[in-house]
C-alpha positions as CSV (number, residue, x, y, z in Angstrom):
1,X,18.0,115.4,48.9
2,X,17.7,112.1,48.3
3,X,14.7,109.9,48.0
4,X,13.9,107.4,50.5
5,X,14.5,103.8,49.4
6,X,12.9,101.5,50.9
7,X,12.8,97.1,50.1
8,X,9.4,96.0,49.4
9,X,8.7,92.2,49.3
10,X,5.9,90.2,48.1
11,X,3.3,87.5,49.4
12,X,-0.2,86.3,47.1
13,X,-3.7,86.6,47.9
14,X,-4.4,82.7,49.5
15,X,-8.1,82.2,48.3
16,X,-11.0,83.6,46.8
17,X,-11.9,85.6,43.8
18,X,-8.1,87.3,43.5
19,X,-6.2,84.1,44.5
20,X,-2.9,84.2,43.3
21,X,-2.7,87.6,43.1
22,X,0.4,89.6,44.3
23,X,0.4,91.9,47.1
24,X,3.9,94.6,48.4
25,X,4.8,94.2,51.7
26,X,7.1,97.4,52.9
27,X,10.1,96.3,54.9
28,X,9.6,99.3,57.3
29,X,9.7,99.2,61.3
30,X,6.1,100.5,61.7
31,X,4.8,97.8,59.8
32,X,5.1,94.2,59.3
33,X,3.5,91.6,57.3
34,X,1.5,89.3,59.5
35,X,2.7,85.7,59.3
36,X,1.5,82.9,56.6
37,X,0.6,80.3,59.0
38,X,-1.3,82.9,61.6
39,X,-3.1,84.9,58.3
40,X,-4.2,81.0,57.3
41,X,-5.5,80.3,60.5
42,X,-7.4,83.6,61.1
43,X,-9.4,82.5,57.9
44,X,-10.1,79.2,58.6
45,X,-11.6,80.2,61.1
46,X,-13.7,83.1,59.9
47,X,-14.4,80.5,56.8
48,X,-17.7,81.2,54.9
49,X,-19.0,83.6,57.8
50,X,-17.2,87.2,56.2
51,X,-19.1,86.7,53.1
52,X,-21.3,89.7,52.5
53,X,-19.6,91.7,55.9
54,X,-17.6,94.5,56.0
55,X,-14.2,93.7,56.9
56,X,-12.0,96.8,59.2
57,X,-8.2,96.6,59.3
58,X,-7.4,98.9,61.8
59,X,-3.5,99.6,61.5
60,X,-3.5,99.0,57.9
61,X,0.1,98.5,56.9
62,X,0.0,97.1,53.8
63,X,-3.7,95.6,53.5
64,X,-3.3,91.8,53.2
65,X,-5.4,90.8,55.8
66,X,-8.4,93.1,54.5
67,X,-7.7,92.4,51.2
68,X,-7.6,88.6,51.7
69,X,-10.7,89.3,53.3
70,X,-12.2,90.9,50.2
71,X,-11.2,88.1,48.0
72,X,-13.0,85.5,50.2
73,X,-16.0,87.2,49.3
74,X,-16.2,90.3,52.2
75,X,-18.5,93.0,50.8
76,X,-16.2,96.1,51.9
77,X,-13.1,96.4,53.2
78,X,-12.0,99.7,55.5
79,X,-8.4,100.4,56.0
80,X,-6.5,103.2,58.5
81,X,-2.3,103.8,58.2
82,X,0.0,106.5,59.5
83,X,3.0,105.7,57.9
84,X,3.5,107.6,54.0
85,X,5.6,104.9,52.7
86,X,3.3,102.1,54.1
87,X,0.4,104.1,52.8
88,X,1.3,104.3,49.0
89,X,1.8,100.6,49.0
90,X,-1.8,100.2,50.6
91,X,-3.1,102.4,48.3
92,X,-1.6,100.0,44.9
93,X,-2.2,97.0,46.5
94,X,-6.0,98.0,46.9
95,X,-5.7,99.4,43.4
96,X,-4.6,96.2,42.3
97,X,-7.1,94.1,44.1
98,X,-10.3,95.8,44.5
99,X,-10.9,99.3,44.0
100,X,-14.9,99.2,44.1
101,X,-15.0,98.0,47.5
102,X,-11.6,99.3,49.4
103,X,-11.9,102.7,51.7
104,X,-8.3,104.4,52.3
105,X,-7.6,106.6,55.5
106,X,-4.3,108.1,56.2
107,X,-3.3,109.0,59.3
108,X,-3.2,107.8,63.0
109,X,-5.9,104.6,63.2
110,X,-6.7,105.8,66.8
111,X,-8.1,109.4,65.4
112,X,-9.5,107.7,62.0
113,X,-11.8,105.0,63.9
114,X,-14.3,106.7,65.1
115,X,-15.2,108.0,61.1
116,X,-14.4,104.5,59.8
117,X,-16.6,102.9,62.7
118,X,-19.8,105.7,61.7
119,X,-19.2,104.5,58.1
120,X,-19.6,100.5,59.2
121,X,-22.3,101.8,61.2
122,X,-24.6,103.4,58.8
123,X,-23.7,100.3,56.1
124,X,-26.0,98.5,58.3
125,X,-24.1,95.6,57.1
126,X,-22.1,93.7,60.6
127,X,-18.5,94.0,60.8
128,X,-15.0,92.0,61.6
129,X,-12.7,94.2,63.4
130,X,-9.3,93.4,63.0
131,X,-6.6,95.4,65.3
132,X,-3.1,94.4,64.9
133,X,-1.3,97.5,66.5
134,X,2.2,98.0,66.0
135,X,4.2,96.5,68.9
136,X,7.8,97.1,70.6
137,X,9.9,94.7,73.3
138,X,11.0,98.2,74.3
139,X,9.3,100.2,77.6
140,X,6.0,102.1,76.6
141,X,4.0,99.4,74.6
142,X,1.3,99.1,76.8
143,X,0.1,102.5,76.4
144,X,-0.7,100.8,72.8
145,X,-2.6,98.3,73.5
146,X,-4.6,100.1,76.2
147,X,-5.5,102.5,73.3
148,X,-6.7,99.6,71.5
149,X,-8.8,98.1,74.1
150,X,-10.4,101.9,74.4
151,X,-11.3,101.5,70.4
152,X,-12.6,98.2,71.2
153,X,-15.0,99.4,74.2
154,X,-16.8,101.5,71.5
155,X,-17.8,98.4,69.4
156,X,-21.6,97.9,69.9
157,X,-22.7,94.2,69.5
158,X,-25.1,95.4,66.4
159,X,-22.8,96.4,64.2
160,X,-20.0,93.6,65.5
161,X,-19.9,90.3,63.9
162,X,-16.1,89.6,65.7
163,X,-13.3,91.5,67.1
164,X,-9.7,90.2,65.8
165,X,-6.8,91.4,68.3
166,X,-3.0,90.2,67.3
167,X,-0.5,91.3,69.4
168,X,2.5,89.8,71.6
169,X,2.3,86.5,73.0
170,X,3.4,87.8,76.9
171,X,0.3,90.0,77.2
172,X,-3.0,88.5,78.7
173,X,-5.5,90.4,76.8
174,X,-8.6,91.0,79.3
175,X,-11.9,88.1,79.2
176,X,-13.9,91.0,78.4
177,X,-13.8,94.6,76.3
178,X,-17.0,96.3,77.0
179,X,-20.2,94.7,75.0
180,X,-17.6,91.7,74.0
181,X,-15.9,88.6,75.7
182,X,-12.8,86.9,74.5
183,X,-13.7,83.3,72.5
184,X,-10.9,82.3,71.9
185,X,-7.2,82.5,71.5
186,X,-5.1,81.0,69.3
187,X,-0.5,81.5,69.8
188,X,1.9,82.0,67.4
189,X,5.5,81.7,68.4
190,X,6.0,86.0,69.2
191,X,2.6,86.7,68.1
192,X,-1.3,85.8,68.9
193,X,-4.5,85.6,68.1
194,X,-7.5,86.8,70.7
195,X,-11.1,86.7,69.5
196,X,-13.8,88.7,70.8
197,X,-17.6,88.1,70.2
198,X,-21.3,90.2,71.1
199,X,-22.0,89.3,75.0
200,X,-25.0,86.9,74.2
C-alpha cells in the first residue's frame, strides 16, 4: 500500500521569544493556514494583553495561531485536531516551539472541548478562545458553525478573557453567544474576524 504523500509548506513565527522560527503548514482540505495579514492583525490587536493567559486553538490544524500566541509571551497553549496527517505536523511544530507549555488533543474539537475547557478552568489563569472551524461553499456548513456557537455558549465570563471566531465573510455571526457580545469585527477578503468579550 502506499503511503500517503502529502505537500507541506512553511510560514515563521512573526514575534516574540521564537521569532523567526519555522512552522509546517499541511496542504490538506481539512485544514488551512490562516492568512499573514489576518494572523498580523489578530495580534495587534490582542498586543501585550495574552501575556501570562492561556491561549485555546480550537480546530488546531497546524498550530500557528497558538503557537504565535506562545511566543508573544501566552503562558499555555491548548490545541484540538481530527485530522492524522494535520496532527503529526501539530505535534512537531509544538515540539519545535514549545514543548513545556503546548497540550495536544487528537480527535473531533467538538468532543475534546469540554476536557480542554475543564483544564483552562481549573488553571485559574483567563483564556483567549480561538475557533476557526473548517468551512465549505458547499450545502451543510451551517451545521458547523452552529456547533461552534454551542461551544461558545459554554464559555463563562471568569475564565474568558476573548473569544476569537474566523469564518466566512457571508455569514453574520450573532451580537451575542450566551455570557459574551460581539466587539468587534474585522474582514478579510473570504475570511473574517468576530470578537466576543464577558457581558460587562
Amino acid at each position: 500500500m502506499r503511503k500517503e504523500r502529502i505537500k507541506v509548506f512553511t510560514t515563521t513565527i512573526n514575534a516574540g521569544k521564537h521569532k523567526g522560527k519555522k512552522l509546517e503548514i499541511p496542504a490538506i482540505d481539512t485544514t488551512r493556514s490562516s492568512k499573514g495579514i489576518l494572523k498580523e492583525s489578530l495580534f495587534n490587536t490582542l498586543q501585550f494583553d495574552i501575556i501570562d493567559k492561556n491561549f485555546v486553538e480550537v480546530f488546531g490544524g497546524s498550530g500557528s495561531v497558538g503557537l504565535e500566541a506562545l511566543s508573544r509571551g501566552a503562558s499555555d497553549a491548548y490545541f484540538s485536531e481530527y485530522n492524522k496527517t494535520a496532527y503529526r505536523i501539530l505535534e512537531n511544530n509544538a515540539r519545535n516551539i514549545d514543548p513545556a507549555h503546548t497540550h495536544l488533543f487528537f480527535g473531533d474539537s467538538f468532543e475534546k472541548f469540554e476536557t480542554i475547557y475543564d483544564m483552562v478552568k481549573r488553571s485559574g489563569v483567563k483564556s483567549y478562545f480561538y475557533f476557526d472551524p473548517p468551512f465549505s461553499t458547499r450545502d451543510g456548513m451551517d451545521e458547523v458553525y452552529d456547533k461552534t456557537i454551542d461551544l461558545i455558549e459554554m464559555i463563562e465570563p471568569e475564565v474568558c478573557e476573548m473569544v476569537i471566531v474566523e469564518h466566512m465573510s457571508n455569514l453574520d455571526m450573532p451580537e451575542q453567544v450566551g455570557q459574551l457580545t460581539q466587539t468587534k469585527r474585522k474582514k478579510f477578503g473570504r475570511s473574517t474576524l468576530t470578537y466576543y468579550q464577558p457581558t460587562l
